[in-house]
Residue, then its C-alpha position, 0 to 999 in steps of 0.5 A: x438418808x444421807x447428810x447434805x452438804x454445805x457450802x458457802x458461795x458469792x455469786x458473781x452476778x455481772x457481765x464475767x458472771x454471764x460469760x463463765x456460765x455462757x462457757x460453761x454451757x457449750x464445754x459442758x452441755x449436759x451438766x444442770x445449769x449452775x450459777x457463776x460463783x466464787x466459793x468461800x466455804x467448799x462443799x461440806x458436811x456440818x458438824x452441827x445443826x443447819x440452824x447452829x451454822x447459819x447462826x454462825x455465819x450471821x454472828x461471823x459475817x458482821x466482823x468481815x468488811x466487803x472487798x473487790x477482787x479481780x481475777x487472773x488467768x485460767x488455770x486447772x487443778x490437773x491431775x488432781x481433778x478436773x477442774x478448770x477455773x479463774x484465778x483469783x489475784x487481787x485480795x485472794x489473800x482476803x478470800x483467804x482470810x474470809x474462809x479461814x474466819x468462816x470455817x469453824x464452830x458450827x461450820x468447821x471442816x477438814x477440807x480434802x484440798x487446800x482452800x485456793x480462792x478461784x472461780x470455776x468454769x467447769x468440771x469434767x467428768x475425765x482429764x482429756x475432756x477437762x484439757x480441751x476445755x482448758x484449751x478453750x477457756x484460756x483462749x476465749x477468757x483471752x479475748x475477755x475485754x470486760x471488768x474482771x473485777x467483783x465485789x464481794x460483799x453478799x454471801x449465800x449459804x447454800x444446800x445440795x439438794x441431789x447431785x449438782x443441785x444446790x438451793x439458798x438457804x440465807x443469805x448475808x451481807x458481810x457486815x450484816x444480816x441481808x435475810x433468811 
């Protein structure tokens, strides 16, 4: 059997939250239903124990304060992948600092691209799909009159159970243990 992955995300459960997983259901229907979230740690295998990481994250979320981000304008990782996403504007140096803080010990990983803090709307399986979809976000995150504002302040450590599939193992409040 082959080692799960990891990742360390923040949900983003408000009315920008409902409009990128609305989003993401009509540019990508056929992809499982996945909640809107901002990563902090990208997908990754562990170099220790689960317990030994979530040990981690419960000592190192204690030294991090909540913060607000607001989010920017829709971008693309093209050609690299094909990715759509929001960019995060304010504080994204913050994220930044969070991922940096976070990923070590137990967590610690050479991740394959640089850590770029954003939230994805989706990810296509070919450029030409992932283009048109870039087209459509910008136009419709354009007409977006809502908060584009987050707080940022409860993190989930999650766990890729099949492709696509992600459950919650923990999750913490920064300055404190929410719940395992």
């Amino acid at each position: 059997m082959q080692s799960p992955r990891y990742s360390l995300v923040a949900y983003v459960r408000n009315p920008v939250g409902e409009f990128v997983e609305n989003l993401r259901r009509e540019l990508h229907p056929e992809l499982p239903h996945l909640a809107a979230h901002l990563t902090i740690l990208p997908p990754r295998l562990l170099p220790a124990t689960e317990t030994a990481a979530l040990e981690t994250l419960e000592r190192l979320c204690g030294q991090a304060e909540p913060f607000e981000v607001n989010l920017g304008d829709v971008e693309n990782f093209f050609p690299k992948t094909p990715t759509v996403f929001i960019k995060v504007n304010h504080a994204a140096s913050r994220m930044t600092e969070l991922h940096n803080l976070l990923n070590t010990q137990a967590l610690v990983y050479t991740e394959e691209w640089p850590y770029i803090p954003h939230l994805t709307i989706v990810k296509m399986a070919e450029q030409k799909l992932a283009q048109q979809a870039y087209e459509t976000a910008r136009r419709r995150w354009a007409q977006y009159h809502g908060n584009r504002r987050i707080l940022l302040e409860r993190l989930s450590f999650v766990r890729e159970e099949d492709t696509n599939c992600w459950i919650d193992l923990a999750a913490f409040q920064l300055g404190k243990l929410v719940h395992r």
